[in-house]
PDB file of N, CA, C, O and CB in Angstrom:
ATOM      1  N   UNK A   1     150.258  66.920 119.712  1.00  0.00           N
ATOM      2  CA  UNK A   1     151.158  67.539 120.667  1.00  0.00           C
ATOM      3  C   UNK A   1     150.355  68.419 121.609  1.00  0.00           C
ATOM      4  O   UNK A   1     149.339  68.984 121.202  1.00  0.00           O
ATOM      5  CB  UNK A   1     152.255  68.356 119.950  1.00  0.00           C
ATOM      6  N   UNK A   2     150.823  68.560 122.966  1.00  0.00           N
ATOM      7  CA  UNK A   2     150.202  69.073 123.923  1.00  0.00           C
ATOM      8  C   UNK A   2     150.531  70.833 123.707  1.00  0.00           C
ATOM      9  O   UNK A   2     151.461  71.342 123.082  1.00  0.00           O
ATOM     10  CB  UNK A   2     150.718  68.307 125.320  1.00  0.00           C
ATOM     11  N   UNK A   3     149.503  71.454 124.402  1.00  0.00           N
ATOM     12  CA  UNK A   3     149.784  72.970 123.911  1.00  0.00           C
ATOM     13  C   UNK A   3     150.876  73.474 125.027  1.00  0.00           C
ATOM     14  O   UNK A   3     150.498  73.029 126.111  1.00  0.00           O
ATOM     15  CB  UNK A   3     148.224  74.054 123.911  1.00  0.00           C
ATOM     16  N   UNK A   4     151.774  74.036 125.141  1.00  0.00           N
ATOM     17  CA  UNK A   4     152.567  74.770 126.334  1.00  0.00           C
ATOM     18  C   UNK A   4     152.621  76.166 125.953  1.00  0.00           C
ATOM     19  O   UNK A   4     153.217  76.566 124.953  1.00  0.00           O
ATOM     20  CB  UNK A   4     154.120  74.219 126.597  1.00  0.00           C
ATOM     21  N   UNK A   5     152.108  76.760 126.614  1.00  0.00           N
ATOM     22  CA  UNK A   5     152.427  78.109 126.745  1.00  0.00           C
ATOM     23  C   UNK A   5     152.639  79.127 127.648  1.00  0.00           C
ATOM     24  O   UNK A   5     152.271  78.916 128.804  1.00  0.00           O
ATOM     25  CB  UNK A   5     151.862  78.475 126.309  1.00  0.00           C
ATOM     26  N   UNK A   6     153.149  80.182 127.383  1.00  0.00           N
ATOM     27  CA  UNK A   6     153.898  80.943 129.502  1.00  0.00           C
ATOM     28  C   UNK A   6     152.770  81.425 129.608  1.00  0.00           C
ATOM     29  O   UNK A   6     151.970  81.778 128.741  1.00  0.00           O
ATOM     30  CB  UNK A   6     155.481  82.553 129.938  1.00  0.00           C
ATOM     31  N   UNK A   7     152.700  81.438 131.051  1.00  0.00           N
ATOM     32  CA  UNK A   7     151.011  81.692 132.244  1.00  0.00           C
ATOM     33  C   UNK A   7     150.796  83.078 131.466  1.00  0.00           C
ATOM     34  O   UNK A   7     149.628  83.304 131.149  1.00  0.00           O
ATOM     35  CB  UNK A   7     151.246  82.001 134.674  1.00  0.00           C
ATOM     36  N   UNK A   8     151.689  83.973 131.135  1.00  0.00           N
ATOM     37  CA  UNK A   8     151.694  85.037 130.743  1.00  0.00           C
ATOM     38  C   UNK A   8     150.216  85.312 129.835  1.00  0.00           C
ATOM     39  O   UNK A   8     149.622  86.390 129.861  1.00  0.00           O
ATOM     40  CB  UNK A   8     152.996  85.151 130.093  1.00  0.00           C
ATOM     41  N   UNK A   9     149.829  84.277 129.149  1.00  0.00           N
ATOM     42  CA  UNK A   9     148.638  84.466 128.140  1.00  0.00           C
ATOM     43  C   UNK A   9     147.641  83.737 129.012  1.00  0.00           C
ATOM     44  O   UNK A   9     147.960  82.594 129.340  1.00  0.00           O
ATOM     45  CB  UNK A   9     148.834  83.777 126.479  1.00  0.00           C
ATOM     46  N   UNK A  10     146.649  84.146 129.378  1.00  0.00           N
ATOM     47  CA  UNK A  10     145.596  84.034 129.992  1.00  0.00           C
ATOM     48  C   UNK A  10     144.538  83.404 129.228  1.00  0.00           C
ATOM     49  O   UNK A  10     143.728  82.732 129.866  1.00  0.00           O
ATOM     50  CB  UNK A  10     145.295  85.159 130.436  1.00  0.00           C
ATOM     51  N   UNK A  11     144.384  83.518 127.783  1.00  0.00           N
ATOM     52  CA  UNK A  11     143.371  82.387 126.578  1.00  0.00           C
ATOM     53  C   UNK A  11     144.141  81.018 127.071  1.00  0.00           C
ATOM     54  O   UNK A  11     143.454  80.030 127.333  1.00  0.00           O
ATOM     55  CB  UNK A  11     143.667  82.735 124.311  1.00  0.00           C
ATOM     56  N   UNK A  12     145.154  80.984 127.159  1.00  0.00           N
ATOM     57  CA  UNK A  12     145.799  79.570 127.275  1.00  0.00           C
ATOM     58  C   UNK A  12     145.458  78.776 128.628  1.00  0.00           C
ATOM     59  O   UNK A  12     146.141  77.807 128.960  1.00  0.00           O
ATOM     60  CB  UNK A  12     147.412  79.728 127.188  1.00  0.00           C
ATOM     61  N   UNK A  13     144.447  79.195 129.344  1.00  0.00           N
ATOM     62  CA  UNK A  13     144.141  79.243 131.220  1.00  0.00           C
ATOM     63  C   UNK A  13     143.484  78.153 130.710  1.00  0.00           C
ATOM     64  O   UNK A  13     142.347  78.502 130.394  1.00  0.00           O
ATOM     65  CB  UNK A  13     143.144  80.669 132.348  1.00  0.00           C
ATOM     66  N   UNK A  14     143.690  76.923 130.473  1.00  0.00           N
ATOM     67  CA  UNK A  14     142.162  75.705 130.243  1.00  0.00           C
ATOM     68  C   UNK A  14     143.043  74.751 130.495  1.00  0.00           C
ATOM     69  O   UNK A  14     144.222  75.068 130.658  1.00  0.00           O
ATOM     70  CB  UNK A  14     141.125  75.421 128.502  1.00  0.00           C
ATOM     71  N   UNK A  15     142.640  73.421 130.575  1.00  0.00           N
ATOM     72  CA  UNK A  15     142.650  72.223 130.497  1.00  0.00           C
ATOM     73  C   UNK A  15     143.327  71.967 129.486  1.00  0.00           C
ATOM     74  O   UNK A  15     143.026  72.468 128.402  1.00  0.00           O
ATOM     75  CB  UNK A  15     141.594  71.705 130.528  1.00  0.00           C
ATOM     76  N   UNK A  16     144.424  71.103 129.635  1.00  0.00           N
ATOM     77  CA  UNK A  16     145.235  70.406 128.795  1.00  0.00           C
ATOM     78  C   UNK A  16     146.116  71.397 128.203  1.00  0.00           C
ATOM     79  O   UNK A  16     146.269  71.128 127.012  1.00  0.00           O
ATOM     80  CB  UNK A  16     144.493  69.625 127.812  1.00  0.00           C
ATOM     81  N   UNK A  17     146.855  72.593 128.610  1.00  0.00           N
ATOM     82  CA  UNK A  17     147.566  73.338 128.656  1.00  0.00           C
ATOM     83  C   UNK A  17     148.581  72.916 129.509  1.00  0.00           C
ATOM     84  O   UNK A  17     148.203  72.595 130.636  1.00  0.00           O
ATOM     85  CB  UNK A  17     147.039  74.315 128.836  1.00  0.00           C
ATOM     86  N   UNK A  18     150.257  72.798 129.169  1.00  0.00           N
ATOM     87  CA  UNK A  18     151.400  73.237 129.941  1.00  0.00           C
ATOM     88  C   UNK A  18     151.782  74.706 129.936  1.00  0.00           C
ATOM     89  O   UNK A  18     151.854  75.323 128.874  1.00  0.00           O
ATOM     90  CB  UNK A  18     152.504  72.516 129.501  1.00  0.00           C
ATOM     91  N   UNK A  19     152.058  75.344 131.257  1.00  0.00           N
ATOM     92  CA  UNK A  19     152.467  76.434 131.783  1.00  0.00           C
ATOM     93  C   UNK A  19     153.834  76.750 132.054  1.00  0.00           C
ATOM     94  O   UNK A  19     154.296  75.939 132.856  1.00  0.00           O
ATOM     95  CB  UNK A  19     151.885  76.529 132.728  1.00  0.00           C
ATOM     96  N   UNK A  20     154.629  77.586 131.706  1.00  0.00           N
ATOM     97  CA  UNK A  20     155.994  77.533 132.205  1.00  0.00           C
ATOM     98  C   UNK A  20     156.002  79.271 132.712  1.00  0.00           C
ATOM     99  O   UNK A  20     155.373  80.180 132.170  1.00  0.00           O
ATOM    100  CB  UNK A  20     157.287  76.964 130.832  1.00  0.00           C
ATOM    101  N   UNK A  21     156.869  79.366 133.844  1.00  0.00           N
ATOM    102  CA  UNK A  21     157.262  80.560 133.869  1.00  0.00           C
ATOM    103  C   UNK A  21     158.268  81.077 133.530  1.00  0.00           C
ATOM    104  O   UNK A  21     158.255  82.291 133.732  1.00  0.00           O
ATOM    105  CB  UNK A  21     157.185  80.867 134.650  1.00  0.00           C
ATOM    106  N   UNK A  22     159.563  80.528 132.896  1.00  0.00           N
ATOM    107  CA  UNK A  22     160.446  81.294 132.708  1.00  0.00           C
ATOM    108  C   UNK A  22     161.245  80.065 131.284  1.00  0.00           C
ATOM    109  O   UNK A  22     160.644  79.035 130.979  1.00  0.00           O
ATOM    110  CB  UNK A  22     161.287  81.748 134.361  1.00  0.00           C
ATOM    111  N   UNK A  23     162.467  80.412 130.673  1.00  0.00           N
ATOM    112  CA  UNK A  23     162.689  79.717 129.398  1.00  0.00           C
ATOM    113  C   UNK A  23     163.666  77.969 130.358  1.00  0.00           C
ATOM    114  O   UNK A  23     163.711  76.854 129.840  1.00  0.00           O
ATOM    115  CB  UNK A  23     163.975  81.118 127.985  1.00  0.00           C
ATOM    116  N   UNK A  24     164.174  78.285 131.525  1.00  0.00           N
ATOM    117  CA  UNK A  24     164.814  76.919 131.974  1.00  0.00           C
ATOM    118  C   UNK A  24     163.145  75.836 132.181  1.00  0.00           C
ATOM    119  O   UNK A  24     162.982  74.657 131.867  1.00  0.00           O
ATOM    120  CB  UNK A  24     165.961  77.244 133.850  1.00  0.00           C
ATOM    121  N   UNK A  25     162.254  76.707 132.742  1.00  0.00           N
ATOM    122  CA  UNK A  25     161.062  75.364 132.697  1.00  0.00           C
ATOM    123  C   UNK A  25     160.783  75.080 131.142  1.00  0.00           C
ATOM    124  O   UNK A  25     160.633  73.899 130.827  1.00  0.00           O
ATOM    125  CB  UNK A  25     159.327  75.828 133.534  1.00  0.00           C
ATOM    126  N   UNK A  26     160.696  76.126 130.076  1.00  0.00           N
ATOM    127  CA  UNK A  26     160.434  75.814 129.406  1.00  0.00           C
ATOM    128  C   UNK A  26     161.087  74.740 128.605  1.00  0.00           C
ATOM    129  O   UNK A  26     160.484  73.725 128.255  1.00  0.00           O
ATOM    130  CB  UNK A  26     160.205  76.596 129.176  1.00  0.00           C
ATOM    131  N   UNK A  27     162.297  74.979 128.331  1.00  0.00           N
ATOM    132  CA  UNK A  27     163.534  73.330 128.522  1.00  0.00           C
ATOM    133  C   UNK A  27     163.039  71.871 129.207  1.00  0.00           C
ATOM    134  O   UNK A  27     162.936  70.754 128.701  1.00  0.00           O
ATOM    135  CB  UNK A  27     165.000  73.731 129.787  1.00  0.00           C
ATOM    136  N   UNK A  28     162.783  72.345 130.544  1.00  0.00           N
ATOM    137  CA  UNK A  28     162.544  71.191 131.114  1.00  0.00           C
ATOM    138  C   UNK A  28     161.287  70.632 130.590  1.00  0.00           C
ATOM    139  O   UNK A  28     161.100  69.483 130.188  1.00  0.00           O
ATOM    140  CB  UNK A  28     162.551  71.328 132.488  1.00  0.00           C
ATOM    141  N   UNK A  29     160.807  71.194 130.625  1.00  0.00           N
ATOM    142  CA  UNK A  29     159.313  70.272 129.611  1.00  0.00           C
ATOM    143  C   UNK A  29     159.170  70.192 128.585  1.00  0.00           C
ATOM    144  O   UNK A  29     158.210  69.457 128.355  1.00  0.00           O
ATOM    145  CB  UNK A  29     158.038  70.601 129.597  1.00  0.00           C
ATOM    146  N   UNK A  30     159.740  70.664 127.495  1.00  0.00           N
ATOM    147  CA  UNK A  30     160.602  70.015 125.931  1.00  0.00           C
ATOM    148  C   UNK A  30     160.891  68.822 126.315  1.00  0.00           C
ATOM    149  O   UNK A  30     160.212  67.835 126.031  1.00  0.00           O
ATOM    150  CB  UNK A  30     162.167  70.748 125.325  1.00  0.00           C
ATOM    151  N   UNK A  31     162.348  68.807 127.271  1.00  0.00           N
ATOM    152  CA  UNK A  31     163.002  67.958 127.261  1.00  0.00           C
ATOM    153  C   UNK A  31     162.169  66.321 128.137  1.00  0.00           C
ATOM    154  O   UNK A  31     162.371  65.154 127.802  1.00  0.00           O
ATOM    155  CB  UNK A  31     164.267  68.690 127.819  1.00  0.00           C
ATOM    156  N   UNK A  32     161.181  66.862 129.369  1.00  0.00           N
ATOM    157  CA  UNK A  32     160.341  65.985 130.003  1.00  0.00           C
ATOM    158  C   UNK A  32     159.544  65.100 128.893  1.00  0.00           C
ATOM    159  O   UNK A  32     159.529  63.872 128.965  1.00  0.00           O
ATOM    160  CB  UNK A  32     159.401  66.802 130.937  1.00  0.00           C
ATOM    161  N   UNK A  33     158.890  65.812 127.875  1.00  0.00           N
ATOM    162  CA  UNK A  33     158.073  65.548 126.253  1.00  0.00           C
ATOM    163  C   UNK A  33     158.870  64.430 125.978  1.00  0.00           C
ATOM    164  O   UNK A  33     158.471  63.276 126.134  1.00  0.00           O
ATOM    165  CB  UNK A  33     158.192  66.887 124.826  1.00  0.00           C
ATOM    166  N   UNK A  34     160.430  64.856 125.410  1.00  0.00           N
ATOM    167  CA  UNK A  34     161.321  64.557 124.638  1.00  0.00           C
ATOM    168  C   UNK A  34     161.229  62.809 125.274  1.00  0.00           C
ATOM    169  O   UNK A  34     161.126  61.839 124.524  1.00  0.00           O
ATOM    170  CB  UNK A  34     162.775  65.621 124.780  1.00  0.00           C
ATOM    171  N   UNK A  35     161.294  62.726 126.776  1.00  0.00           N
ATOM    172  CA  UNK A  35     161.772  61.572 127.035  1.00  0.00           C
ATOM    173  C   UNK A  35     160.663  61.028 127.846  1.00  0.00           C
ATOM    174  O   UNK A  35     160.872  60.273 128.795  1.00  0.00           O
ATOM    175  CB  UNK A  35     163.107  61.603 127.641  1.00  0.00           C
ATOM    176  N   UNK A  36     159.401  61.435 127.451  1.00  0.00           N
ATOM    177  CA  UNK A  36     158.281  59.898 127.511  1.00  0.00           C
ATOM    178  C   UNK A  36     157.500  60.347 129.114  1.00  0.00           C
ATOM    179  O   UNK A  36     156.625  59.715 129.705  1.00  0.00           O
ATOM    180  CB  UNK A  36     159.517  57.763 127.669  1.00  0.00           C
ATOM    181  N   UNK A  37     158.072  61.454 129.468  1.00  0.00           N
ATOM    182  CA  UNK A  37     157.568  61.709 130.696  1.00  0.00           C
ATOM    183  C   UNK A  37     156.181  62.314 131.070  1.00  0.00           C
ATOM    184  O   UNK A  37     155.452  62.030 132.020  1.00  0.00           O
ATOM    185  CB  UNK A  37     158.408  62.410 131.163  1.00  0.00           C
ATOM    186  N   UNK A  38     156.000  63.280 130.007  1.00  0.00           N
ATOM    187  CA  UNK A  38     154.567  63.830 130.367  1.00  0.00           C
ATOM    188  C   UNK A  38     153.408  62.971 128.616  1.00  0.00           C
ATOM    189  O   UNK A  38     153.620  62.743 127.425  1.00  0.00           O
ATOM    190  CB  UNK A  38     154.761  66.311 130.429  1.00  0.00           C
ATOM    191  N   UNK A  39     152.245  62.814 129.632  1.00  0.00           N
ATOM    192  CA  UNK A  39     151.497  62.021 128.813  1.00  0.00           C
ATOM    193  C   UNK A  39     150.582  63.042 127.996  1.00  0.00           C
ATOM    194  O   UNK A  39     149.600  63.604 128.483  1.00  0.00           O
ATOM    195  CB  UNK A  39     150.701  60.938 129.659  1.00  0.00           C
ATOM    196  N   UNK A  40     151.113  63.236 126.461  1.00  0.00           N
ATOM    197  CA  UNK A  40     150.469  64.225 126.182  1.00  0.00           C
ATOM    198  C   UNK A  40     149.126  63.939 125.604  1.00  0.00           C
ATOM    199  O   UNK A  40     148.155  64.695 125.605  1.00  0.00           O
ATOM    200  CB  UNK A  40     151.207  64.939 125.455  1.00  0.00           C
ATOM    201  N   UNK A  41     149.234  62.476 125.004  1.00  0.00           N
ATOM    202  CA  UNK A  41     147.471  62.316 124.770  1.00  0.00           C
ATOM    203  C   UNK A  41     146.193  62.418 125.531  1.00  0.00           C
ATOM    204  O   UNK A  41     145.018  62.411 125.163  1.00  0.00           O
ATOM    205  CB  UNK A  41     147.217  61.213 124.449  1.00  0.00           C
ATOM    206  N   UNK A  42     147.007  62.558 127.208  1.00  0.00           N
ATOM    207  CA  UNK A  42     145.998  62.749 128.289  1.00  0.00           C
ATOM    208  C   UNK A  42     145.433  64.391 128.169  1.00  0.00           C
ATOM    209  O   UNK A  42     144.290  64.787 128.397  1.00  0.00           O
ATOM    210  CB  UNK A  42     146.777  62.396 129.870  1.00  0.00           C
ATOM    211  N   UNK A  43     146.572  65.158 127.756  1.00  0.00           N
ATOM    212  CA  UNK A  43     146.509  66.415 127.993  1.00  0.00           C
ATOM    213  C   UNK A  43     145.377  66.884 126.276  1.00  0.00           C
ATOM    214  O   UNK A  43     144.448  67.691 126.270  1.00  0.00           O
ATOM    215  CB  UNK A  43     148.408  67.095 128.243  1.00  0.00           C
ATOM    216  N   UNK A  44     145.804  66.203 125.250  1.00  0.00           N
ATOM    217  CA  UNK A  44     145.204  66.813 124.330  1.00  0.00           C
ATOM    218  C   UNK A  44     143.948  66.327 124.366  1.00  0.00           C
ATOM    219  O   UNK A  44     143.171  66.884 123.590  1.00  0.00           O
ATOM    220  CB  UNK A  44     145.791  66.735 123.172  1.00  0.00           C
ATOM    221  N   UNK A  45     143.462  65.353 125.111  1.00  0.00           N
ATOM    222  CA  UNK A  45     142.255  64.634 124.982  1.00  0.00           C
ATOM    223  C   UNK A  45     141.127  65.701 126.069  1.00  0.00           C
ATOM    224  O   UNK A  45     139.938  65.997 125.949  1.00  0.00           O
ATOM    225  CB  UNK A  45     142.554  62.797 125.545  1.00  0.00           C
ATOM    226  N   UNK A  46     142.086  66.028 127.029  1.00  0.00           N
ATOM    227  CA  UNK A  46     141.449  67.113 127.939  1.00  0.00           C
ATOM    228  C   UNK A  46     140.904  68.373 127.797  1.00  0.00           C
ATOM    229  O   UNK A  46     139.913  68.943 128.254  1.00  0.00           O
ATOM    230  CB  UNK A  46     142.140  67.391 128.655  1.00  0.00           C
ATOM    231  N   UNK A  47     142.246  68.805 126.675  1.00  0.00           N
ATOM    232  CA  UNK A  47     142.073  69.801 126.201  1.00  0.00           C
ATOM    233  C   UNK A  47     140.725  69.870 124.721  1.00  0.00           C
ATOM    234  O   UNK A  47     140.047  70.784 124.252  1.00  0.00           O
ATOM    235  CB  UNK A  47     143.543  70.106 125.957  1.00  0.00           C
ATOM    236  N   UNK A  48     140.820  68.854 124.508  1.00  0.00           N
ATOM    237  CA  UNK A  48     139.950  68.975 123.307  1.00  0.00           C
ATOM    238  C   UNK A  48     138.298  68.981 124.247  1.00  0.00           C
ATOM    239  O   UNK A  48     137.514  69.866 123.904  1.00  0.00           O
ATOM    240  CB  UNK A  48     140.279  67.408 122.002  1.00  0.00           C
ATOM    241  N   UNK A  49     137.919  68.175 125.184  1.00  0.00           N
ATOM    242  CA  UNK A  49     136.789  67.816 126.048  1.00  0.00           C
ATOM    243  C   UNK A  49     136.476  69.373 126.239  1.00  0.00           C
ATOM    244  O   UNK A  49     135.383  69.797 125.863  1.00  0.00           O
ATOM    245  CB  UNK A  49     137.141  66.803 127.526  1.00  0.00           C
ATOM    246  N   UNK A  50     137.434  70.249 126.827  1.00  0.00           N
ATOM    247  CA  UNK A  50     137.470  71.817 127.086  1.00  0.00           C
ATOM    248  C   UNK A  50     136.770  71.998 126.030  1.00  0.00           C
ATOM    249  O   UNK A  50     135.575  71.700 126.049  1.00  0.00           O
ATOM    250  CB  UNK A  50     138.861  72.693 127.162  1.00  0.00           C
ATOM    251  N   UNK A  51     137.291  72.457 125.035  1.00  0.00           N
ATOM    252  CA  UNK A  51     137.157  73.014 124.106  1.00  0.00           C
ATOM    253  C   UNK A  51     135.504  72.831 123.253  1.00  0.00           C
ATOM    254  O   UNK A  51     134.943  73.783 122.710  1.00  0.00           O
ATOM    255  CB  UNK A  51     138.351  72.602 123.489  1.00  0.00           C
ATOM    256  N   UNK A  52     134.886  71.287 123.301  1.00  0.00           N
ATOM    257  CA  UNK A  52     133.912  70.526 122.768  1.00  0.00           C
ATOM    258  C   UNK A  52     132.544  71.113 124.076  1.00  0.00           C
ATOM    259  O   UNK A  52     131.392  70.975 123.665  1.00  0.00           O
ATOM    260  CB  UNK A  52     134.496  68.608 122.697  1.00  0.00           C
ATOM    261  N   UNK A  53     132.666  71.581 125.201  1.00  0.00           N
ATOM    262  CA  UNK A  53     131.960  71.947 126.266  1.00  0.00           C
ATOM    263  C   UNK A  53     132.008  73.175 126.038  1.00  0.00           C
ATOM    264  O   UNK A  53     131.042  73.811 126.460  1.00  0.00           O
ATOM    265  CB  UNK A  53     132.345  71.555 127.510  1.00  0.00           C
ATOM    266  N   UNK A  54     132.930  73.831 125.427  1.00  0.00           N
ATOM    267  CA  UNK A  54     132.896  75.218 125.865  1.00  0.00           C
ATOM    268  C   UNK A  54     132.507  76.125 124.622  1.00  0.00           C
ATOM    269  O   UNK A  54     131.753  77.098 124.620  1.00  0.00           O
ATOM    270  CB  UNK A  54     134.324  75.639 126.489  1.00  0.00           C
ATOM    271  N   UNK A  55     133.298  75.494 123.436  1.00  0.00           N
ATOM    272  CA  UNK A  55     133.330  76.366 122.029  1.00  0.00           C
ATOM    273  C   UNK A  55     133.118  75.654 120.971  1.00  0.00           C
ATOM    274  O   UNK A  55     133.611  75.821 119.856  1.00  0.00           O
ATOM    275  CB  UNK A  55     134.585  77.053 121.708  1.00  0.00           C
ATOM    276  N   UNK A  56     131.827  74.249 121.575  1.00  0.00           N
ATOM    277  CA  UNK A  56     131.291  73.741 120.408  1.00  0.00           C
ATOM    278  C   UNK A  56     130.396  74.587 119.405  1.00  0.00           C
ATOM    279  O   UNK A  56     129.807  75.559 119.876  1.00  0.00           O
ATOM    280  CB  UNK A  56     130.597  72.700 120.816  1.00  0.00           C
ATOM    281  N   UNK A  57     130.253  74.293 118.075  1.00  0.00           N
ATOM    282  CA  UNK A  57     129.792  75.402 117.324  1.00  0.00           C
ATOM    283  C   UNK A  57     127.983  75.479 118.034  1.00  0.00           C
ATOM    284  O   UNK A  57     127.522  76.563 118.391  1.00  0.00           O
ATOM    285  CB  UNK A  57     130.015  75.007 115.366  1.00  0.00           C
ATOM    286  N   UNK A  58     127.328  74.437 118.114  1.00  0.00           N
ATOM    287  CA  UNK A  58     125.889  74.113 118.424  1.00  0.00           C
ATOM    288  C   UNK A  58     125.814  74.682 119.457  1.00  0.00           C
ATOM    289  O   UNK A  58     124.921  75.528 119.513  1.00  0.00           O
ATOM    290  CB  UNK A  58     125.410  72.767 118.533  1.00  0.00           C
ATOM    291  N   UNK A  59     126.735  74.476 120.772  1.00  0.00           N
ATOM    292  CA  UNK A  59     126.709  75.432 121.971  1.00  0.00           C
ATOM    293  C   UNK A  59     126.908  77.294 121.597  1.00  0.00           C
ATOM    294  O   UNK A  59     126.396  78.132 122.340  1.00  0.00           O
ATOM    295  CB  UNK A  59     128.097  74.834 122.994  1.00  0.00           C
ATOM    296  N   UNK A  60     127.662  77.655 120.442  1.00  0.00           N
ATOM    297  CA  UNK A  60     127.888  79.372 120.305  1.00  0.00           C
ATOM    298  C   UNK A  60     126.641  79.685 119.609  1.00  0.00           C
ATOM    299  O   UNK A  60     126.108  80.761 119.878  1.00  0.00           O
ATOM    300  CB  UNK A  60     129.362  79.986 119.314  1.00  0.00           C
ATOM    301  N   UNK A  61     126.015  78.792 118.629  1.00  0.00           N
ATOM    302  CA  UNK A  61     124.981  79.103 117.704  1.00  0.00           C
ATOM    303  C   UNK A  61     123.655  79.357 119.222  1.00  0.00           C
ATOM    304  O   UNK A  61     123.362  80.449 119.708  1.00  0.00           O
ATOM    305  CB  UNK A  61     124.699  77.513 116.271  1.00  0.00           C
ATOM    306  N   UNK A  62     123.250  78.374 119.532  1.00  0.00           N
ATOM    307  CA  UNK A  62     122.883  78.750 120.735  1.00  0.00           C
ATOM    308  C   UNK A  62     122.651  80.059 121.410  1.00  0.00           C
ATOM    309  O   UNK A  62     121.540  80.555 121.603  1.00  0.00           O
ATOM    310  CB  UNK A  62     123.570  78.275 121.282  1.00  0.00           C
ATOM    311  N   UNK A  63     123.660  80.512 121.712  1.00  0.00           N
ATOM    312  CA  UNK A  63     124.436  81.536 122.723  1.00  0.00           C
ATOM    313  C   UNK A  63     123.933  82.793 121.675  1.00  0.00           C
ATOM    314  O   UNK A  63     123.266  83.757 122.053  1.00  0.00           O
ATOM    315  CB  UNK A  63     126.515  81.261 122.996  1.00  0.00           C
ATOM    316  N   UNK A  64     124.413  82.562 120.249  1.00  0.00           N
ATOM    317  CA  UNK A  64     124.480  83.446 119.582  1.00  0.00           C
ATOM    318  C   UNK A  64     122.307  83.848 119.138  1.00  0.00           C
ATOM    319  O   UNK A  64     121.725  84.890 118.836  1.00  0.00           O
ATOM    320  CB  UNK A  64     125.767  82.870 118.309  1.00  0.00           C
ATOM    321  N   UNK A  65     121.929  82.732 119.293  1.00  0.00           N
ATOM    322  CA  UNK A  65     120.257  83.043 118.913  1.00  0.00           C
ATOM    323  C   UNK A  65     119.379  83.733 120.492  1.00  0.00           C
ATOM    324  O   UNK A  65     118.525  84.607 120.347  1.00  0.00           O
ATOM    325  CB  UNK A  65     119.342  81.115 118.357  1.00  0.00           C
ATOM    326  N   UNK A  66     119.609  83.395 121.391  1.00  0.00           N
ATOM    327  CA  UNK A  66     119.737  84.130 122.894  1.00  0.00           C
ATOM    328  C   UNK A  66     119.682  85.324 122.574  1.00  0.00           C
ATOM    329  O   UNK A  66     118.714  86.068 122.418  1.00  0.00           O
ATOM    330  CB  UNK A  66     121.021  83.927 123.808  1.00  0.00           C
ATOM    331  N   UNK A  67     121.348  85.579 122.426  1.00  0.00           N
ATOM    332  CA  UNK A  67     121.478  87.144 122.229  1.00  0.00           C
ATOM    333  C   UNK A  67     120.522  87.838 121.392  1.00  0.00           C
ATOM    334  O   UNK A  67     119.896  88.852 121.700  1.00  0.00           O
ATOM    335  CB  UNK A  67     122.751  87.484 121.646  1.00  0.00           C
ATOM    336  N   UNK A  68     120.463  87.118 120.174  1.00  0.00           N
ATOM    337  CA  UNK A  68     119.850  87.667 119.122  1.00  0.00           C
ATOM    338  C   UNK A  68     118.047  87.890 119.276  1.00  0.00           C
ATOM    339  O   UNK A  68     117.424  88.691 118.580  1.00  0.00           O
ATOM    340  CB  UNK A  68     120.292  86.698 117.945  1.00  0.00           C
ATOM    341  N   UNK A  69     117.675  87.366 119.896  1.00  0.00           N
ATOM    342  CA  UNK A  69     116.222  87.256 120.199  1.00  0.00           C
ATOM    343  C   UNK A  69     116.064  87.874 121.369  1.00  0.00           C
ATOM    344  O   UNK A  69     114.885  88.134 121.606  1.00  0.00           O
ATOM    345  CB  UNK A  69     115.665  85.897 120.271  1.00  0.00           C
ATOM    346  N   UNK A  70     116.881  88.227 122.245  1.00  0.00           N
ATOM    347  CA  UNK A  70     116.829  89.600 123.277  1.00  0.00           C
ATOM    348  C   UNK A  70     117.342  90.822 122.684  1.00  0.00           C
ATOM    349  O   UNK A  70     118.108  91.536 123.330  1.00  0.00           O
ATOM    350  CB  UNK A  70     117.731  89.429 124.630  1.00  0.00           C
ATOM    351  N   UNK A  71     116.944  91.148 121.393  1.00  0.00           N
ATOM    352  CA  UNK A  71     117.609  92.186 120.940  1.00  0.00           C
ATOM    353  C   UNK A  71     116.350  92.850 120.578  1.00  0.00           C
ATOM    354  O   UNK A  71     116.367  93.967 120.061  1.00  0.00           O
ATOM    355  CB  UNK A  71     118.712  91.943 119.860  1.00  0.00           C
TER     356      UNK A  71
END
């Protein structure tokens, strides 16, 4: 399932995220889900690509030996 959450949370700002601003959008894209309209394997596949670029463990370990060796 695709993630939706209100713009309100700013962690949720990535790829393969639905946004709603108020609870009638939020309906409408339940209900858009419900009936075949939004393609959510596009969205979780996106979202996961995000996620594999950004907060792969080999990429933080990385990040994390950087820091650690400028210390």
């Amino acid at each position: 399932m695709a993630v939706i959450a209100d713009k309100y949370f700013n962690e949720f700002n990535m790829p393969g995220v639905i946004h709603y601003n108020n609870p009638l959008e939020f309906l409408n894209i339940i209900n858009e889900t419900i009936n075949g309209n939004i393609d959510k394997v596009s969205l979780v596949k996106q979202g996961r690509q995000h996620l594999n670029e950004v907060l792969h463990i080999d990429l933080l370990n990385k990040q994390r030996y950087k820091i650690l060796k400028g210390l």
